[in-house]
Structure formats: C-alpha cells, structure tokens
C-alpha positions as CSV (number, residue, x, y, z in Angstrom):
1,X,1.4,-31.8,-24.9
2,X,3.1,-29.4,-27.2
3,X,2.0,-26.5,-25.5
4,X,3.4,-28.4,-22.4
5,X,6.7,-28.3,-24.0
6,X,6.9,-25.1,-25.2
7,X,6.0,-23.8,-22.1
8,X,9.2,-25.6,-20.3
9,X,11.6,-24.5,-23.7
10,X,10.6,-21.0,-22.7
11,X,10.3,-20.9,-18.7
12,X,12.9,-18.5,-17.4
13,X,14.0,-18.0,-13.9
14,X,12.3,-14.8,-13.5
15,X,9.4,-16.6,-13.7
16,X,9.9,-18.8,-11.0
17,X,10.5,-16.0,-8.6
18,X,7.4,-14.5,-10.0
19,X,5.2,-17.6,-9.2
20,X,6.9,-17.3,-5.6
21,X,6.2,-13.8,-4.9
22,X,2.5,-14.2,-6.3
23,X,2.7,-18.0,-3.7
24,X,3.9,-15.8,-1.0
25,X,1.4,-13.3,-0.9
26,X,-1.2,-15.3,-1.6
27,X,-0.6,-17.3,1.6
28,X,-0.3,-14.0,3.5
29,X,-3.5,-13.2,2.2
30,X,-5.1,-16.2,3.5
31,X,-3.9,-16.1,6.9
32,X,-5.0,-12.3,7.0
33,X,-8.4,-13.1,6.3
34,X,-8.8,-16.5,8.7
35,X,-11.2,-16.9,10.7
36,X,-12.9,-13.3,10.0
37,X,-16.0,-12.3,7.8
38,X,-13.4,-10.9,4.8
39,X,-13.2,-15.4,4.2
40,X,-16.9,-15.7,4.0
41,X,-16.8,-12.8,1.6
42,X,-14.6,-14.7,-0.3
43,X,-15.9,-17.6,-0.4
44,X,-19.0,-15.7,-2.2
45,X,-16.4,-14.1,-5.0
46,X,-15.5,-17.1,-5.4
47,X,-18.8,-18.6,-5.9
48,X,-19.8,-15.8,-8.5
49,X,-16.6,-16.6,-10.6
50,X,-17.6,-20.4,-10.3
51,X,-21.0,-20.0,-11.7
52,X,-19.9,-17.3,-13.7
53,X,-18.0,-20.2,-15.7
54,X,-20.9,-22.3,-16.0
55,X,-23.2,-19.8,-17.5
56,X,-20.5,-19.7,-20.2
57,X,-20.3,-23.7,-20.9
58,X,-24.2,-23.6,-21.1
59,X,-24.9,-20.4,-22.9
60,X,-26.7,-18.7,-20.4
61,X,-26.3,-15.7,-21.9
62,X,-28.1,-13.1,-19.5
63,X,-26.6,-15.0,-16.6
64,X,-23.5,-14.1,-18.2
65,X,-24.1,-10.7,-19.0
66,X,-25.2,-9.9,-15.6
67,X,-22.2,-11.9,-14.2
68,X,-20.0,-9.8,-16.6
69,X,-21.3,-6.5,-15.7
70,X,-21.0,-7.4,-11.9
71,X,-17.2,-8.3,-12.3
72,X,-16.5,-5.0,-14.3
73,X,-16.6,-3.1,-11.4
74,X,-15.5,-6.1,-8.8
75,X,-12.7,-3.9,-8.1
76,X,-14.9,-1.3,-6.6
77,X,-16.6,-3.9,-4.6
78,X,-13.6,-5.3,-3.0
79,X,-12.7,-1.7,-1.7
80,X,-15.8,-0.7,-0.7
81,X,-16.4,-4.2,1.0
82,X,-13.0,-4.9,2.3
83,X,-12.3,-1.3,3.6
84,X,-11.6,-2.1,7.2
85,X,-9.4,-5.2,6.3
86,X,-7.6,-3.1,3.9
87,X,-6.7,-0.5,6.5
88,X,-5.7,-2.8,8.7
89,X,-3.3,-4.8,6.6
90,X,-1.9,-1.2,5.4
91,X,-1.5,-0.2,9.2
92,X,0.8,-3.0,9.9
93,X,2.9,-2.0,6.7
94,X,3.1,1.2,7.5
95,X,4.4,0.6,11.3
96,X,6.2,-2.6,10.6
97,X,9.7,-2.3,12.4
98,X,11.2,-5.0,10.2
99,X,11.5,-2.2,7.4
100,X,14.1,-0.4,9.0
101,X,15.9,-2.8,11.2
102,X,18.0,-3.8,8.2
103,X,19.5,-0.3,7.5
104,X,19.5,0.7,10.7
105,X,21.7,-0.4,14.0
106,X,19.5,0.5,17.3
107,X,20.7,1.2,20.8
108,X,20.0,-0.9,23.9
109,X,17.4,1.9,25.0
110,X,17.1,3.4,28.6
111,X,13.8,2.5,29.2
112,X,15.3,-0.8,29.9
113,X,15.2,0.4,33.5
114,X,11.7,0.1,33.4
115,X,10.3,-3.3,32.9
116,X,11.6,-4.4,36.3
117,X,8.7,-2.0,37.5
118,X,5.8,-2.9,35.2
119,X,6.3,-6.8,35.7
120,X,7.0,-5.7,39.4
121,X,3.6,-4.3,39.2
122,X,1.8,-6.5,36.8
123,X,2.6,-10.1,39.0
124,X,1.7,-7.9,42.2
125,X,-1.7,-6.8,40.4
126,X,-2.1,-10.3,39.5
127,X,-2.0,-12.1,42.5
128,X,-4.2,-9.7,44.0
129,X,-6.8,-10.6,41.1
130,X,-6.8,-6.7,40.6
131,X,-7.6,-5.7,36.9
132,X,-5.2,-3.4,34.9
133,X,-4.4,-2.0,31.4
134,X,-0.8,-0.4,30.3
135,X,-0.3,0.4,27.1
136,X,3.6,1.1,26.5
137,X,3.6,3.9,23.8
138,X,6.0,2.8,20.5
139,X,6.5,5.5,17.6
140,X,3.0,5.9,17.0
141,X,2.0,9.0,19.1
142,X,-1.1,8.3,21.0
143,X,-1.3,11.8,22.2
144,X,-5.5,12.1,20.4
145,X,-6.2,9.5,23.6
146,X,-4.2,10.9,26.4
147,X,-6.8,13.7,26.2
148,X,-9.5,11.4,27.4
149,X,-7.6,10.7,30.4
150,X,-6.4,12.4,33.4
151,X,-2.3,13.5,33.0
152,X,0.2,12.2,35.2
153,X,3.6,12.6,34.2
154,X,4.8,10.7,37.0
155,X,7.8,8.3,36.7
156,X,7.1,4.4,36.1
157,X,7.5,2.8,39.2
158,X,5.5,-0.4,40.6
159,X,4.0,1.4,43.6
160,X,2.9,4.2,40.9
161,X,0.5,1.3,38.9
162,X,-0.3,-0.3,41.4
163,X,-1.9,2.5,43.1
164,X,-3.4,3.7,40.2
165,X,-5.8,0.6,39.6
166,X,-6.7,-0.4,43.3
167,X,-10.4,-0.6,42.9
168,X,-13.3,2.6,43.6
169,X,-10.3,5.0,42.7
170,X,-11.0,7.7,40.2
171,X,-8.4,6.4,37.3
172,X,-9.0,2.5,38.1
173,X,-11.3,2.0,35.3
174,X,-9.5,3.5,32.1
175,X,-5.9,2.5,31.2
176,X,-2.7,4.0,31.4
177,X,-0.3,5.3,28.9
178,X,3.6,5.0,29.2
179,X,6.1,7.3,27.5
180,X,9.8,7.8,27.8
181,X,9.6,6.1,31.3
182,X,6.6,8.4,32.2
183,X,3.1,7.8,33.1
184,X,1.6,10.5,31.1
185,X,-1.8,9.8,31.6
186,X,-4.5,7.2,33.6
187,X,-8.3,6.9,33.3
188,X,-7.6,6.4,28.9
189,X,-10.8,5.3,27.2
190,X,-9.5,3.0,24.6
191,X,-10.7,2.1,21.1
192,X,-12.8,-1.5,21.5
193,X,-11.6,-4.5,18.6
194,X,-14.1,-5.3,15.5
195,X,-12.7,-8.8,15.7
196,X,-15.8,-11.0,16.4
197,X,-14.4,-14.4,16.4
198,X,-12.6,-13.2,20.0
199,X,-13.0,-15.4,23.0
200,X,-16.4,-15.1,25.0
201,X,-14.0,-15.0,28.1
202,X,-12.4,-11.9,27.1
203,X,-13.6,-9.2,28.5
204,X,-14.1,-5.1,27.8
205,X,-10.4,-4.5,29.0
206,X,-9.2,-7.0,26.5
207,X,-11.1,-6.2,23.8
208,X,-9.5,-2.6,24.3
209,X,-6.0,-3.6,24.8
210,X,-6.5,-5.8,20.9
211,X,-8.3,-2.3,19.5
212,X,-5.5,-0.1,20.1
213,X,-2.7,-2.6,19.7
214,X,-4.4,-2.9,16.1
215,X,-4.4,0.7,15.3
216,X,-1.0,1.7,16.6
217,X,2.5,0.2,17.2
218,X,1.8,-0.2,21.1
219,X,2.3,-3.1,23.5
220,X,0.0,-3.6,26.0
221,X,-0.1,-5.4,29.4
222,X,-3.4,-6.7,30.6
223,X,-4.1,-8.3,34.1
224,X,-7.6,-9.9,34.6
225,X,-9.7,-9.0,37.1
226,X,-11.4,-12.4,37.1
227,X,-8.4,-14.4,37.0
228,X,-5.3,-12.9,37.5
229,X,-4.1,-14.2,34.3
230,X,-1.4,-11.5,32.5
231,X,-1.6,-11.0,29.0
232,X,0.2,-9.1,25.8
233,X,-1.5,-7.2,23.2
234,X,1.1,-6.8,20.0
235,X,-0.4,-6.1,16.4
236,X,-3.6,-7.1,17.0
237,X,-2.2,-10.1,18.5
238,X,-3.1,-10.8,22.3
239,X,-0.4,-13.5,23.9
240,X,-1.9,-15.1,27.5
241,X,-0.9,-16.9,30.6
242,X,2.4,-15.0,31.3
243,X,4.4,-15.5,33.9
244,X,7.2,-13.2,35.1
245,X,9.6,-14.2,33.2
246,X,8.0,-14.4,29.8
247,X,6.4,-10.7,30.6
248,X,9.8,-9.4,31.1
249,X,11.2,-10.9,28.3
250,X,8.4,-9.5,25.7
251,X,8.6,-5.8,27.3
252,X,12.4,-6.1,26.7
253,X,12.1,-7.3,23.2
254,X,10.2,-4.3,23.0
255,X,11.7,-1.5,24.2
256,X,15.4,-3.2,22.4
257,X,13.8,-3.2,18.9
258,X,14.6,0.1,17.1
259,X,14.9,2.2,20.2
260,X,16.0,4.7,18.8
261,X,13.3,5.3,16.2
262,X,10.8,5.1,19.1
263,X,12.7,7.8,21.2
264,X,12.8,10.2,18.5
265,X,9.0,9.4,17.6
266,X,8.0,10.2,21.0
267,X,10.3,13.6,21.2
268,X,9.0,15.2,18.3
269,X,5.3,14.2,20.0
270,X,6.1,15.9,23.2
271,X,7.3,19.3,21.7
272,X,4.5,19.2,19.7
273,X,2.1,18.5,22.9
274,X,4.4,21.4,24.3
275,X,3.5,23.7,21.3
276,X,0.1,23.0,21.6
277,X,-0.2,23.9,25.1
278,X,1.8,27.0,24.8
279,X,-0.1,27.8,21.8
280,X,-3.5,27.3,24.0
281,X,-1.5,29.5,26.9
C-alpha cells in the first residue's frame, strides 16, 4: 500500500503521455499482426516468457538458464523471424502521405480528368464480366515493372482499357500501369501477396493487385472475370463490391491527396527513364 502511494505522490504528467504513446502503439501492433502467422509467433514468445517465470518460482535452474540464454539474443530472433512484417510496417511509414499533408497545401491535380475514363471503363469491363487490372502509379516509381510489359504511352481513355483486356489479345493477361494520365505500359506481371489468410475466392489477379499495393503507394482497380464485381487495392488493403459511384469517389480521393508530391515523383521518374534510354541509345 505504501508503494501504492508513493507511486501516485510522484506520478507526473509526462508519464501519462508516456503510458499512452507505449497504449497506442501497442494497439497498432496488434492490429498489424491479426490474423497473420507474426500472432502465432507471438503467442509462442509469449509462452517462453510464461514458463520462463515458472522455472524461476520452482528453481528449475537449467530450465532457467536455457530460458535466459534464449532471451539474450531474443532481439535477434525477432528480426530474423519477423523480417517480412518488419518491412512491411516500415513500407507504409516510409510512403505514408499523412506525413506531409500537415506542412504541405496540395493542388486539385489534373489527372482529375481522368477517372471519368477508368470508371467509364471499369463498370463497362464489369458488366461484360471481362477481367482487368489497373494500377494508378502514386510517388513510388514502378518503372523496375513496366519493363516486364509491353509500353504504351497512350492517353487514358475508356475505349483505350477496354480494348486492352478484351480476351485472347496479346496484353489481356498482365495489368496496366497509369502515369501522368498515360498508359505507359500493358501486359505488367505483378508481384503476388504473402498474405495467406486471403479469401479462397480471390483469385491470381487479386492476389496481384494486394502484392503491389503492399509494396508501393499505388491504387489499383480490379474487375473480376467471374463476377464482375469491382474492387480497390490501397496499402495492402483490397475494398470490394464497388459501384460507380464509390469507384469514382476513391480514385478522386486519390489523385486530390498530395498531388503535387505525386506529380513531381513521377517527373523526376520519367527523365530518369529518359536518361536511361538515351544513355542505352
């Protein structure tokens, strides 16, 4: 009881905020590692540390050496164990718009003009039950993947996409990338997920849409073959059952979210792409 006491003489307000940062992060941790092998890994930390504890009640004394010696380089573990999960979660940090929306006031952008066309495209695609994959390039350059695909450079027009995945064409199969109102390329391979714990129903073309959304700042518009339905791919995140309306208002949300950060990323990517084929000239 006294050390109750003197614990609440002596709290300070800086503590408080430190219990809430520690709460706060925490909690992020936990929903970062739902649902995916990282909680089963846990689970067996968590199982060490537990017995752990009781080899020291009972004086197990080997047990707790061998406990002791494990936890010594736990640290090591965790990276070497946790190494995809780790990249992940400093993936989204890195490309996280939220950083500089604060200091920063963004531009209704012109590629505004172009949603009209993709959801044009995209409810056309769908009715037809005719599969498709557009990934709408952010300010991570994905210029490493347009060279699996066949370049376009074509402006972003309905009848453009449409074409491009009727079925038995030669670019119907791959997906297509978007820049700066361009089609650069069509026919992209695209990294698959590791996420497991996906749907059964989802399919190769989803499964890539969720990979590359996870390793880049991209949004990406799926149509099922099978049923038509129209999905988003943000952050790892895949959103389903769109209609028109819902479509157009992610893409906008998109393209009006730091803008301006996304048109220079992609400028200094195509002079680079320009130096590189000059340089290969």
């Amino acid at each position: 009881m006294e050390k109750f006491r003197q614990l609440i003489v002596t709290f300070r307000w800086t503590d408080l905020v430190d219990i809430l940062v520690i709460a706060v992060i925490i909690y992020y941790m936990i929903l970062f590692v739902r649902e995916t092998r990282a909680l089963q890994l846990i689970k067996g930390f968590a199982a060490l540390l537990i017995l752990a504890q009781i080899s020291e009640w009972f004086d197990l004394y080997t047990l707790n050496w061998l406990l002791s010696n494990i936890f010594t380089v736990s640290m090591v573990l965790i990276i070497v164990v946790f190494q995809p999960e780790l990249r992940r979660v400093f993936e989204r940090l890195g490309r996280s718009r939220r950083w500089l929306s604060f200091f920063m006031n963004t531009e209704e952008s012109e590629s505004l003009d172009q949603v009209d066309e993709i959801v044009r495209a995209s409810s056309s695609l769908a009715r037809q039950k005719i599969g498709a994959l557009m990934v709408i390039e952010g300010r991570v350059g994905l210029s490493d993947l347009l060279e699996s695909g066949t370049k376009i450079d074509g402006q972003v027009t309905a009848e453009l996409l449409i074409n491009i995945f009727i079925p038995n064409t030669p670019l119907h199969d791959g997906a297509v990338i978007i820049r700066n109102d361009r089609v650069r390329a069509a026919g992209v391979f695209l990294p698959l997920t590791q996420n497991n714990s996906l749907s059964k129903e989802l399919g190769t073309r989803h499964r890539a849409a969720l990979g590359i959304s996870e390793k880049s700042d991209a949004l990406v518009v799926v149509v099922s073959e099978e049923t038509g339905l129209i999905s988003v791919c943000q952050e790892g995140e895949i959103a389903r059952r769109l209609d028109e309306d819902s479509l157009r208002t992610r893409l906008q949300d998109f393209f009006t979210k730091d803008s301006t950060m996304i048109n220079i990323g992609n400028l200094i990517e195509e002079r680079r792409e320009a130096s590189h084929e000059e340089t290969q000239e």
